[in-house]
KOLDOPA-180755 format. One record per residue (C-alpha): residue in one letter; z negated, x, y negated; residue number from 1. Coordinates in steps of 0.1 Angstrom, whole numbers, plus 5000, padded with zeros to 4 digits. Each point is the difference from the previous one (the first is absolute). Layout:
REM residues N
{"A" {Z X Y} NUM}
...
END
This chain:
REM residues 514
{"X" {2267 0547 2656} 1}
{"X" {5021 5026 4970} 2}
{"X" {5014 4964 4990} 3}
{"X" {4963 4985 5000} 4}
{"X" {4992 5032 4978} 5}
{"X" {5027 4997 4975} 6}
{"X" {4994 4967 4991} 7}
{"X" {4963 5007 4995} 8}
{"X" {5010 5030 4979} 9}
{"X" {5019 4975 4982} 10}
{"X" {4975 4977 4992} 11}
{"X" {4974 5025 4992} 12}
{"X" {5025 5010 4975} 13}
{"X" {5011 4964 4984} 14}
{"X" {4957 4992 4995} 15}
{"X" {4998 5037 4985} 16}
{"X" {5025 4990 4972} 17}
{"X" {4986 4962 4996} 18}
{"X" {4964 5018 4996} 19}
{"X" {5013 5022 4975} 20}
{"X" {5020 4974 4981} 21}
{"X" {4974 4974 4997} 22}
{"X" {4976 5024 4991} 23}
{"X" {5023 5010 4968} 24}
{"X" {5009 4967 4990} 25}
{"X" {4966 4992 5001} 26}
{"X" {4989 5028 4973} 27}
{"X" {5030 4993 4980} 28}
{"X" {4983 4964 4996} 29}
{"X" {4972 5017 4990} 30}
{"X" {5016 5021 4973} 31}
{"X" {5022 4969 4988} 32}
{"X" {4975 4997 4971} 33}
{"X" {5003 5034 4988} 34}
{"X" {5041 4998 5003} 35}
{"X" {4994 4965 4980} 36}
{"X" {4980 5020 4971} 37}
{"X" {5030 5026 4998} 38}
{"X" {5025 4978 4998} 39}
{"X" {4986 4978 4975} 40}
{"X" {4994 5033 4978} 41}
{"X" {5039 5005 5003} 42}
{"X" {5008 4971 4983} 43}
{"X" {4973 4995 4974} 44}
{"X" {4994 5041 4997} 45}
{"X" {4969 5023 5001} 46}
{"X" {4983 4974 4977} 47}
{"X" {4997 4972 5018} 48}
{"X" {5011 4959 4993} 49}
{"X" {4998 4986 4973} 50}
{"X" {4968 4978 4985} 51}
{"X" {4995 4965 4994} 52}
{"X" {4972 4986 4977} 53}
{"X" {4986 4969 4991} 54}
{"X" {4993 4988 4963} 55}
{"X" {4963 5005 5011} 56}
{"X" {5006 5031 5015} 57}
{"X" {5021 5016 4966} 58}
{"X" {4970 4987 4981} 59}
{"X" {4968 5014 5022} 60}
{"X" {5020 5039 4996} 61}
{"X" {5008 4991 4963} 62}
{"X" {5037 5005 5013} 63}
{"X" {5025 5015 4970} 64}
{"X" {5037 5001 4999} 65}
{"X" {5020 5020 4973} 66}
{"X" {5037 5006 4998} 67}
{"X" {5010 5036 4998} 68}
{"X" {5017 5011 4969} 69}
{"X" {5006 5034 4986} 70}
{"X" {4982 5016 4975} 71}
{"X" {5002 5032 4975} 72}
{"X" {4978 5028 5014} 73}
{"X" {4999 5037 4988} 74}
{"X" {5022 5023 5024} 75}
{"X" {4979 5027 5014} 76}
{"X" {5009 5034 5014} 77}
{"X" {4978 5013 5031} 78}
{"X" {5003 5035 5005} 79}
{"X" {4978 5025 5021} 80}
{"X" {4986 5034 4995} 81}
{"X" {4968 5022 4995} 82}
{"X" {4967 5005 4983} 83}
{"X" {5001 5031 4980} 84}
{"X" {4974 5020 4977} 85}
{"X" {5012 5003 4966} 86}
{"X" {5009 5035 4994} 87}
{"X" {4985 5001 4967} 88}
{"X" {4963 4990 5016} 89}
{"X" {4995 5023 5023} 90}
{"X" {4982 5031 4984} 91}
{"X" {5002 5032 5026} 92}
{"X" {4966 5022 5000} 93}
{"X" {5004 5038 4994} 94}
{"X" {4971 5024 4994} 95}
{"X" {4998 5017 4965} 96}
{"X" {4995 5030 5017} 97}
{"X" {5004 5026 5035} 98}
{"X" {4969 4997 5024} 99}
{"X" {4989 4988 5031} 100}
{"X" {4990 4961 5010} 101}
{"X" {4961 5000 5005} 102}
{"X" {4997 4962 5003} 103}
{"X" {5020 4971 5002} 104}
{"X" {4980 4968 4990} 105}
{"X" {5028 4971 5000} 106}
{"X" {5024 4985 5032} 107}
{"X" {5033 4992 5002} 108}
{"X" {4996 4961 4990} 109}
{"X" {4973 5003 4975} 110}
{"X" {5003 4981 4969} 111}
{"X" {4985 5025 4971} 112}
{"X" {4999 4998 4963} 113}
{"X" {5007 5022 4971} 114}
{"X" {4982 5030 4994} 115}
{"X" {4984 4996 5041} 116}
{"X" {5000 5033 5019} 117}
{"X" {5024 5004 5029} 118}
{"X" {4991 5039 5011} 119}
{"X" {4982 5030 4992} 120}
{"X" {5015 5036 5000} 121}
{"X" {4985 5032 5000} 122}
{"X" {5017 5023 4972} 123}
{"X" {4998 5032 4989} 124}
{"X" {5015 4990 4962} 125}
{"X" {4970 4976 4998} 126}
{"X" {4978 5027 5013} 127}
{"X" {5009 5030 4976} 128}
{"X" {5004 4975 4968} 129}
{"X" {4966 4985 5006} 130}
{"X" {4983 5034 5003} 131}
{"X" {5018 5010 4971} 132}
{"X" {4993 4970 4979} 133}
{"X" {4963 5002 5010} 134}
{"X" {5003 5040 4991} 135}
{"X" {5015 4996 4964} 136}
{"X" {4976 4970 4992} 137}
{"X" {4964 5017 5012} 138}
{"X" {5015 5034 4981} 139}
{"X" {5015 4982 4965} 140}
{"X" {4963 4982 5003} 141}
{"X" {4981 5028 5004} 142}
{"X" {5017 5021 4971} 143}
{"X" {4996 4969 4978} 144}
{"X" {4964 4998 5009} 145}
{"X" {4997 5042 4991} 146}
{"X" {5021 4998 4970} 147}
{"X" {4980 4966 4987} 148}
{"X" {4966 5023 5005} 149}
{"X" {5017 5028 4981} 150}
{"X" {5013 4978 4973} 151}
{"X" {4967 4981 4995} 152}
{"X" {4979 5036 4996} 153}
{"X" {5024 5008 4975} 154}
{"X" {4995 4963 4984} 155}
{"X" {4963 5005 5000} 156}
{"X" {4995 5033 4989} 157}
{"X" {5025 4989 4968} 158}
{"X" {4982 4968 4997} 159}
{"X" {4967 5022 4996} 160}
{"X" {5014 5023 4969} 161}
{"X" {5016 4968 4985} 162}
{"X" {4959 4987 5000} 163}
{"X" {4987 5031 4989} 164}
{"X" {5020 5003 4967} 165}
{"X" {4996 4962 4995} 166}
{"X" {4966 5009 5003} 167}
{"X" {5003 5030 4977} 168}
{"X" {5024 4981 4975} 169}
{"X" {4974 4973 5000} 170}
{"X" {4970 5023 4985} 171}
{"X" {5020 5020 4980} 172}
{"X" {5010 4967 4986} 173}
{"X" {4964 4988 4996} 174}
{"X" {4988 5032 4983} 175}
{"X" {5031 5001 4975} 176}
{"X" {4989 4965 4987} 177}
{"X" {4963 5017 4994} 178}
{"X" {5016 5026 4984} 179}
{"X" {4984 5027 5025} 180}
{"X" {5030 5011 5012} 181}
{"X" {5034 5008 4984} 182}
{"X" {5030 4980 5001} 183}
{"X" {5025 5031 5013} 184}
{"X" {4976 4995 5033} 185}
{"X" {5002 4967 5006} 186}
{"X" {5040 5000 4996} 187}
{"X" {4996 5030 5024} 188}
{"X" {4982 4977 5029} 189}
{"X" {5021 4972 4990} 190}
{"X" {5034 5023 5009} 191}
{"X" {4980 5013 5031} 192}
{"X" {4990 4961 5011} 193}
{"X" {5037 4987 4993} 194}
{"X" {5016 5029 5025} 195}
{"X" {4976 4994 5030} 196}
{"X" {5010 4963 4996} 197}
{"X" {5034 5011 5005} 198}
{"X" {4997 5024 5027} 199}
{"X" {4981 4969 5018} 200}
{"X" {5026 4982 4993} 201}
{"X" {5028 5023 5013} 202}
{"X" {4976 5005 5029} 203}
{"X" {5001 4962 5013} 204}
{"X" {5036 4998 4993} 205}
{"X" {5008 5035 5022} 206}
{"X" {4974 4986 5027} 207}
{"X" {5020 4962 5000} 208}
{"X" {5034 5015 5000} 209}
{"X" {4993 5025 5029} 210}
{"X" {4982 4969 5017} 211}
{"X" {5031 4981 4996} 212}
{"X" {5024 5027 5008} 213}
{"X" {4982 5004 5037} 214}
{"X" {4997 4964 5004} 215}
{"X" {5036 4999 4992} 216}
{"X" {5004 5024 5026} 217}
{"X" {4984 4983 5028} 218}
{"X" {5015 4971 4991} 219}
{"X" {5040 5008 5001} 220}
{"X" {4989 5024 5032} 221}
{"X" {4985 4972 5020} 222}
{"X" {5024 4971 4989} 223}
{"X" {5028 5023 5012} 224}
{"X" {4984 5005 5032} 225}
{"X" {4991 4963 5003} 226}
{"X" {5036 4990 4994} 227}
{"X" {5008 5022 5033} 228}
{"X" {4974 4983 5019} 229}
{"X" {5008 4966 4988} 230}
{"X" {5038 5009 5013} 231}
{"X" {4987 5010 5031} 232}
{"X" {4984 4964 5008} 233}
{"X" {4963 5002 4987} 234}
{"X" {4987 4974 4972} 235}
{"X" {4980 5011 4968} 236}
{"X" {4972 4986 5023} 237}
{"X" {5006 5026 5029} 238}
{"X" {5001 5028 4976} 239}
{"X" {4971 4991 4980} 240}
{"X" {4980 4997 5029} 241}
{"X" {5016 5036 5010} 242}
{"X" {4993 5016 4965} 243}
{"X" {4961 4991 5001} 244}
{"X" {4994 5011 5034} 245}
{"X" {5017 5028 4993} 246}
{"X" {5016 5003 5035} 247}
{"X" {5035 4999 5010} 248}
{"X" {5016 4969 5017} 249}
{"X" {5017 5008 5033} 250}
{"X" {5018 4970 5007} 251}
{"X" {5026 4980 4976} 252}
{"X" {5002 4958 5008} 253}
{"X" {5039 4990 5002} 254}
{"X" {4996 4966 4981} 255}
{"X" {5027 4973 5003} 256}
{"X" {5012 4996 4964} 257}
{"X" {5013 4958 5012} 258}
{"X" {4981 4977 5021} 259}
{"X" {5021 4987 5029} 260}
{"X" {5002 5000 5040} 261}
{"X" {5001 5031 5015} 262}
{"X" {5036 5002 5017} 263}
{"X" {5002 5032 5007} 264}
{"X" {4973 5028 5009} 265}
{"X" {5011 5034 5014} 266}
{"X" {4968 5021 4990} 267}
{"X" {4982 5010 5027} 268}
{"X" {4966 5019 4998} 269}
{"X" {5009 5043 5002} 270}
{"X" {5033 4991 4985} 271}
{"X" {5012 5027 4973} 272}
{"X" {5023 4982 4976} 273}
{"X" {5013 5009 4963} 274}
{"X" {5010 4978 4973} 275}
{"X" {5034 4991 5016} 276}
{"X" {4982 4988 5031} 277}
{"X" {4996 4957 5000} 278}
{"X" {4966 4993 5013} 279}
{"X" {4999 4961 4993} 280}
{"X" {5025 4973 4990} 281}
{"X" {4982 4973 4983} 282}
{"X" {5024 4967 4999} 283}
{"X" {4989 4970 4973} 284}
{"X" {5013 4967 5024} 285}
{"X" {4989 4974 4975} 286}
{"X" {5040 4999 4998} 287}
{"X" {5027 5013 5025} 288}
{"X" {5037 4997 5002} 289}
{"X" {5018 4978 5028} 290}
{"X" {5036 5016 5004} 291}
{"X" {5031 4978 5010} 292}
{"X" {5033 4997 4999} 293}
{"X" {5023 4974 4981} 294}
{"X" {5034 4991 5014} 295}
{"X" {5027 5005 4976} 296}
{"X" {5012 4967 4999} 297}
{"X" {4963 4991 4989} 298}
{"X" {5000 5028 4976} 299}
{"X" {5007 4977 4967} 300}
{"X" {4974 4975 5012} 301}
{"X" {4971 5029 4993} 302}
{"X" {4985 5011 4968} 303}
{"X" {4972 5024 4991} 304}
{"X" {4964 4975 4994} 305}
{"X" {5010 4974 5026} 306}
{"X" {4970 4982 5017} 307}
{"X" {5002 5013 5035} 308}
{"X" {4973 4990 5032} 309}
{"X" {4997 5027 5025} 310}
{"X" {4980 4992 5039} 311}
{"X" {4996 5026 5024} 312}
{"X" {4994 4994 5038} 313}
{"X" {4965 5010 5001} 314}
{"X" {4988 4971 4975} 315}
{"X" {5021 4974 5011} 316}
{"X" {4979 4975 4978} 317}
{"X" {5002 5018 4966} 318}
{"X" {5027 5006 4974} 319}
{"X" {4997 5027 4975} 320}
{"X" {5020 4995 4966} 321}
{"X" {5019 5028 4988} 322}
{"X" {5031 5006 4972} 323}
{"X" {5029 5019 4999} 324}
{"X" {4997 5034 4981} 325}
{"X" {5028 5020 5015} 326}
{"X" {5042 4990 5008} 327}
{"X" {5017 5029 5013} 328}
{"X" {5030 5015 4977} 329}
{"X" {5025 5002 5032} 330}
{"X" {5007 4982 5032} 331}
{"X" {4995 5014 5030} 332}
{"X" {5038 5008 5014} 333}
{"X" {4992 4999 5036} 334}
{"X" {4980 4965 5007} 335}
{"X" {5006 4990 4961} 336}
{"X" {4966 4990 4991} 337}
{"X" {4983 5004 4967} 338}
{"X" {4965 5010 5003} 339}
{"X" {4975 4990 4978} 340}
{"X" {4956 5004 5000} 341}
{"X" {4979 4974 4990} 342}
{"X" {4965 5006 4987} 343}
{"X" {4975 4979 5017} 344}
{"X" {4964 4991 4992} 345}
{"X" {4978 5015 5028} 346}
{"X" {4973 4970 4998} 347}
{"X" {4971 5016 5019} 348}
{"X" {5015 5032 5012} 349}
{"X" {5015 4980 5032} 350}
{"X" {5033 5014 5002} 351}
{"X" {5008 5037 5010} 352}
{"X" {5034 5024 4995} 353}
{"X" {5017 4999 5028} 354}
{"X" {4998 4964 5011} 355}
{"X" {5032 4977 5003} 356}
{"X" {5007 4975 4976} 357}
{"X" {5017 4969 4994} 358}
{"X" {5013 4992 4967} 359}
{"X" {5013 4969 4982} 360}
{"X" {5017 5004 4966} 361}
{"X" {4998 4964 4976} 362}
{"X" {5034 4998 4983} 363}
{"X" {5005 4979 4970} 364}
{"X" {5030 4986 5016} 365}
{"X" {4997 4966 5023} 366}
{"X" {5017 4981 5022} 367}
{"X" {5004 4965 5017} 368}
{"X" {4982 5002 5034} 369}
{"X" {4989 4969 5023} 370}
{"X" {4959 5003 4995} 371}
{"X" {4974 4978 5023} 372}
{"X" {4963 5002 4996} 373}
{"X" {4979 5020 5022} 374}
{"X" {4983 4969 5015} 375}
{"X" {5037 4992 5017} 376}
{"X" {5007 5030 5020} 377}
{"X" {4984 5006 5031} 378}
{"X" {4998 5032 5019} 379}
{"X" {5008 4994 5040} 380}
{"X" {5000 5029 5023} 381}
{"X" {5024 5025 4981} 382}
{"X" {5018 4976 4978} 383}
{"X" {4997 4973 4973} 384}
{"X" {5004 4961 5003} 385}
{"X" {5000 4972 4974} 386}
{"X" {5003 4962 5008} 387}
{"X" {5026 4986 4989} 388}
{"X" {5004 4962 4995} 389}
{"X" {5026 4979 5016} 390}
{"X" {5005 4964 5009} 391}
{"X" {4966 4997 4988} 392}
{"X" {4991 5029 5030} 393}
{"X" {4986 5033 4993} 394}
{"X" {5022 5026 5020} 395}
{"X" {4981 5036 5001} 396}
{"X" {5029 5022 4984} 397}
{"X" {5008 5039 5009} 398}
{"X" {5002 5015 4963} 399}
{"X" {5000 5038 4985} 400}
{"X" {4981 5012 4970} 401}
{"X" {5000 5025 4975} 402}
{"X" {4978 5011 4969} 403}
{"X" {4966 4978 4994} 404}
{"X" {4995 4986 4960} 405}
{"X" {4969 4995 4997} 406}
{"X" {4992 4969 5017} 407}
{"X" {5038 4992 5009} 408}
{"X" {5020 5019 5024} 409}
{"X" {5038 5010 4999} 410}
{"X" {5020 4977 5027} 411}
{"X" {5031 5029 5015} 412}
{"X" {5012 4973 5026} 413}
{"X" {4992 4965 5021} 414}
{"X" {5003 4973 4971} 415}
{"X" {5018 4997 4968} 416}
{"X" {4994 4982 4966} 417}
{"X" {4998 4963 5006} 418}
{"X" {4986 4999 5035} 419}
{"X" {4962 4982 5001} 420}
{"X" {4976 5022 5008} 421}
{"X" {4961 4999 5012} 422}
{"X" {4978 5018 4972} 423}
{"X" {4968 4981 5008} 424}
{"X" {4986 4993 5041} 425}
{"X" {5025 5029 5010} 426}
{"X" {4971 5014 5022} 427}
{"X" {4989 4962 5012} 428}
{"X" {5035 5000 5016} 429}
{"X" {5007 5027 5016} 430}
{"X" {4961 5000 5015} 431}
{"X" {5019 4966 5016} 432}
{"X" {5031 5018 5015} 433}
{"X" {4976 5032 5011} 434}
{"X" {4981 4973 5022} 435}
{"X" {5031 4978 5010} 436}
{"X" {5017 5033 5015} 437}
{"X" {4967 5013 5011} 438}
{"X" {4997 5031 4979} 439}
{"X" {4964 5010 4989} 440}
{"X" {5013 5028 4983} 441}
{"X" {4988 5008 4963} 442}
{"X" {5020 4993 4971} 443}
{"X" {5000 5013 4965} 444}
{"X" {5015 4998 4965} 445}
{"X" {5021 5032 4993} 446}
{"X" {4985 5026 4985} 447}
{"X" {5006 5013 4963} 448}
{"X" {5025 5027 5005} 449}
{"X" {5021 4971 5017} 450}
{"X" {5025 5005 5027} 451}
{"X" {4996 5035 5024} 452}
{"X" {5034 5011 5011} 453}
{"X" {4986 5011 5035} 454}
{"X" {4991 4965 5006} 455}
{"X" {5035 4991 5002} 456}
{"X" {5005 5021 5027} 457}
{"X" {4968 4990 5022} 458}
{"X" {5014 4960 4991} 459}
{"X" {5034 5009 5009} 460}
{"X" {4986 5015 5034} 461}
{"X" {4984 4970 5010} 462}
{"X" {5031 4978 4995} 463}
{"X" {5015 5027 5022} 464}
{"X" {4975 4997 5028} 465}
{"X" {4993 4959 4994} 466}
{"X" {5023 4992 5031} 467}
{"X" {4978 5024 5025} 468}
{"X" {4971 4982 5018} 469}
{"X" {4975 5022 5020} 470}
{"X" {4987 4973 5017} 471}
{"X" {5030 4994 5015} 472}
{"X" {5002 5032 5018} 473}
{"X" {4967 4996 5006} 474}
{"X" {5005 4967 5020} 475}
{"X" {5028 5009 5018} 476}
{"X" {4980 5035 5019} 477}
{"X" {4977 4975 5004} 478}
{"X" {5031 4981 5018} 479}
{"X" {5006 5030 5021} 480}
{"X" {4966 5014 5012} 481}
{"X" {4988 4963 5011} 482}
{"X" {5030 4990 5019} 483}
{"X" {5003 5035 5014} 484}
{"X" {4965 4999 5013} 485}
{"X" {5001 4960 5012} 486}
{"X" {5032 5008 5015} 487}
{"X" {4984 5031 5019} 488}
{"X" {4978 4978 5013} 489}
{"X" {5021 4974 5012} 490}
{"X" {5023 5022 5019} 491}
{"X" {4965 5018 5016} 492}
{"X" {4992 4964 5009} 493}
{"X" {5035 4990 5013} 494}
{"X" {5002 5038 5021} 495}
{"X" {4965 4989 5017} 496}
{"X" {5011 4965 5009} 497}
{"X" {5035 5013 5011} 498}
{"X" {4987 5022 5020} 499}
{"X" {4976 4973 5017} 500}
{"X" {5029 4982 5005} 501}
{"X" {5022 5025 5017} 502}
{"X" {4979 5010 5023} 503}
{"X" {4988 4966 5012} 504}
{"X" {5039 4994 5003} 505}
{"X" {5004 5031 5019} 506}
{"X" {4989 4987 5036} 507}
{"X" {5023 4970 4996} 508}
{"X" {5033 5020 4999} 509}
{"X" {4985 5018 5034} 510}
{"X" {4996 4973 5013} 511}
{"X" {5039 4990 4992} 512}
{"X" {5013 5031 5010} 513}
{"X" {4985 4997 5032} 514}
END
C-alpha cells in the first residue's frame, strides 16, 4: 500500500507541473505579439519603420523633399533672471506734516493718478495755521473796512469846502466882471477855491495810500500763511473754500504727487506718523527692469541698445521687447557673471516685479547652423522626429533642436547638410507610422522656444525603461494563480477518487491475508 501511495504522490506531482507549464506557455503565446512590437522597436527605434509611398500617394499630401544645408543665422544668448521696478519710478509717500491717520481711501493694488488722494490726517499745524489765517484775514478786513469809512469822511467833508469855494470863487467872479465887487475879493476866493482843491486832493491820495497800505497788509499776511498751508497738502481750492467759511480745516488730504500702482501701503487708520514716516509707494510699471547675468566669455558679444525679447512663465504665449540700458563695470569674482538690466515695455501692465524671466540677447554676430522649416519637425512624446528619405523610403529620424528663427528651426543633431529631408506631408507620415504601430497618441510641431532640456531627460527615461513589458508580469501571475487553483482541484479530485479506490481495495488484501 506506502508503494501504491508514493507512486500516486508522484503522479499528482508530474500533472501538477504539466498544468502549470502548459498554462504558461500558453500565456506566453498570448503575449508573443506584444514581445513582437518590442522587438521590432529595437531595431527600427522609438519611431517606428520606415514609410513607403506611391507617386499618387506623394501627390494627394502634396509631399516635399529638401536637402539640408546650412545657413547664416544670428547667435543668440539666453539668459535668465527677474522682473524688477525701476528705482527711479517708484515715488515713496511721506506726509508734509506730524498728525494722526483719519482715513485711508486707496488699497494696496490700486492704480491712482497724479494729484488723487491716498489719506487724510488730523493735524494740529493745519489746525492753528488755518485759525490763524482766518484770524489775520477777518481782522486786516475789518481795519480796512474802518480805515476806508474814516478815509472817505475825511474825503467828503474836503470834497465839500473844495465846492464851497468853487462856489464862492464862481460869484465873486461873476460880480467882478459887473463891476460890483472888487478885484482884491475875487483873487481872495480864487486863493480860498484853489487850496480846498488841494486839500481834496491830498485827502483821496492819503485815503488810497492807507487803502493800499492795509490791503498790502492782508495781502503778504495771508499769502505767507497760504504758502504754509499749501506745504502742508491743501490746494488754493481747499483754502479758499476755508478762508470764506471762515472756519478752520481739521483734516489735511496726503495727495500722491505721481500716478502709479500702489506697491506699498503701511498707513493704517489711528496711525501717528511724521514726515520721515513712508505711508505709500507708488510704482510707474509702464516700464520695469529684467536683471540677468552675462557669462564672461559672452561678455564682448553685449552692447548697451541691443534688441532683447524677454517671456516670463506666467504668459507663456507673449514676448515683451526690451533694450539694454545697463552693463555692469566689474565681473562678478565668485560665479564670473556680468550683470546687466534691460528695460522692457510693460504692454498692458501684464508683468509684475518679482516674476522670473527668460531672456534672449540678438547679437550682430552669426553663424552656420543646419535650419529645417517648422512644417518638418514633429513633436512625439518628449522628443522630436523628422523623416528622412532613403532608398526612396521615409525613415522617422530621432533629432535635437535648439533656437527657433522665425519660421525655421536650429537642427543641434540627427541629420547633416546634404541629407533629403521631408518639409511638406511631414504630419501625413507620421499620422501613417502612429496607426501602423498602433499609437493614437497626439503629435505636434515644436513649439517656439524650441527644444526643453527636461525633455531629454523624460526621452532618455523611456529608452531606459523600453525593454520592460508590464503585461508580461501581468501574464505570468496570471500563469500562477490559474494553474495553482486548477492544480488544487485536480489533486482534490485525485484524493477523492484515491480514496474510493483504497478502500474498495481494502477487503481484497483481507481476503489474501487470510
Amino acid at each position: 500500500m506506502m508503494l501504491y501511495v508514493n507512486q500516486w504522490n508522484a503522479k499528482l506531482f508530474q500533472a501538477r507541473i504539466n498544468i502549470f507549464i502548459r498554462l504558461a506557455l500558453g500565456f506566453a503565446l498570448v503575449a508573443s505579439p506584444v514581445f513582437a512590437d518590442d522587438e521590432h522597436s529595437e531595431h527600427t527605434g522609438a519611431t517606428g519603420g520606415s514609410i513607403e509611398l506611391t507617386e499618387e500617394g506623394k501627390s494627394a499630401i502634396g509631399l516635399q523633399v529638401e536637402t539640408v544645408a546650412k545657413h547664416a543665422v544670428p547667435r543668440r544668448i539666453n539668459t535668465s533672471g527677474r522682473i524688477e521696478a525701476i528705482p527711479t519710478q517708484e515715488y515713496t509717500q511721506h506726509s508734509q506734516t506730524a498728525g494722526r491717520v483719519s482715513h485711508v481711501f486707496v488699497r494696496l493694488g490700486d492704480y491712482v493718478k497724479a494729484g488723487e488722494t491716498l489719506l487724510s490726517l488730523s493735524s494740529p499745524d493745519l489746525q492753528q495755521i488755518g485759525a490763524q489765517i482766518v484770524s489775520e484775514k477777518t481782522s486786516i478786513e475789518a481795519e480796512i473796512k474802518m480805515r476806508t469809512a474814516e478815509l472817505d469822511g475825511e474825503v467828503s467833508q474836503t470834497k465839500t469846502q473844495k465846492d464851497l469855494a468853487e462856489a464862492n470863487f464862481k460869484r465873486d467872479t461873476l460880480l467882478f466882471h459887473e463891476k460890483i465887487t472888487s478885484r482884491k475879493q475875487m483873487e481872495s476866493t480864487k486863493a480860498e477855491y484853489e487850496l480846498a482843491e488841494n486839500k481834496l486832493k491830498v485827502a483821496r491820495q492819503t485815503r488810497d495810500a492807507s487803502l493800499a497800505a492795509l490791503r498790502s497788509k492782508l495781502g503778504v499776511s495771508v499769502q505767507a500763511l497760504r504758502q504754509r498751508l499749501t506745504q502742508l497738502g491743501l490746494t488754493a481750492s481747499d483754502i479758499d473754500r476755508m478762508l470764506a467759511h471762515k472756519t478752520s480745516m481739521t483734516d489735511v488730504p496726503v495727495r500722491t504727487a505721481r500716478a502709479g500702482l500702489i506697491t506699498e501701503l503701511s498707513a493704517t487708520p489711528g496711525q501717528s506718523v511724521d514726515t520721515t514716516v513712508s505711508l505709500a509707494k507708488v510704482s510707474d510699471l509702464s516700464k520695469l527692469w529684467a536683471a540677468a547675468h552675462v557669462y564672461e566669455s559672452d561678455m564682448g558679444r553685449v552692447s548697451i541698445g541691443q534688441p532683447i525679447s524677454v517671456k516670463v512663465s506666467a504668459l507663456p504665449q507673449e514676448t515683451f521687447s526690451g533694450k539694454l540700458t545697463f552693463i555692469s563695470s566689474s565681473v562678478d569674482p565668485v560665479s564670473r557673471v556680468l550683470p546687466v538690466k534691460v528695460e522692457v515695455t510693460n504692454n498692458g501692465n501684464k508683468l509684475h516685479p518679482g516674476m522670473f524671466a527668460e531672456l534672449t540677447i540678438q547679437t550682430a554676430e552669426p553663424f552656420f547652423a543646419v535650419t529645417l522649416p517648422r512644417d518638418a519637425v514633429i513633436s512625439d512624446k518628449g522628443h522630436y522626429i523628422v523623416y528622412v528619405e532613403v532608398d526612396g523610403k521615409y525613415v522617422p529620424t530621432p533629432v535635437q533642436i535648439g533656437n527657433s528663427y522665425g519660421d525655421k528651426i536650429e537642427i543641434l543633431s540627427g541629420v547633416s547638410a546634404g541629407q533629403n529631408v521631408v518639409t511638406r506631408g511631414a504630419f501625413q507620415l507620421d499620422a501613417q507610422r502612429l496607426k501602423s504601430i498602433g499609437d493614437t497618441a497626439l503629435f505636434s510641431h515644436p513649439t517656439e522656444e524650441g527644444h526643453d532640456e527636461h525633455e531629454h531627460e523624460e526621452h532618455g527615461a523611456n529608452e531606459a525603461n523600453a525593454g520592460f513589458n508590464p503585461q508580461f508580469a501581468i501574464l505570468i501571475a496570471i500563469a500562477f494563480v490559474l494553474g495553482g487553483a486548477l492544480t488544487s482541484l485536480w489533486q482534490r479530485r485525485r484524493m477523492n477518487v484515491g480514496t474510493r479506490e483504497s478502500t474498495t481495495r481494502r477487503p481484497d488484501l483481507s481476503e489474501k491475508g487470510s
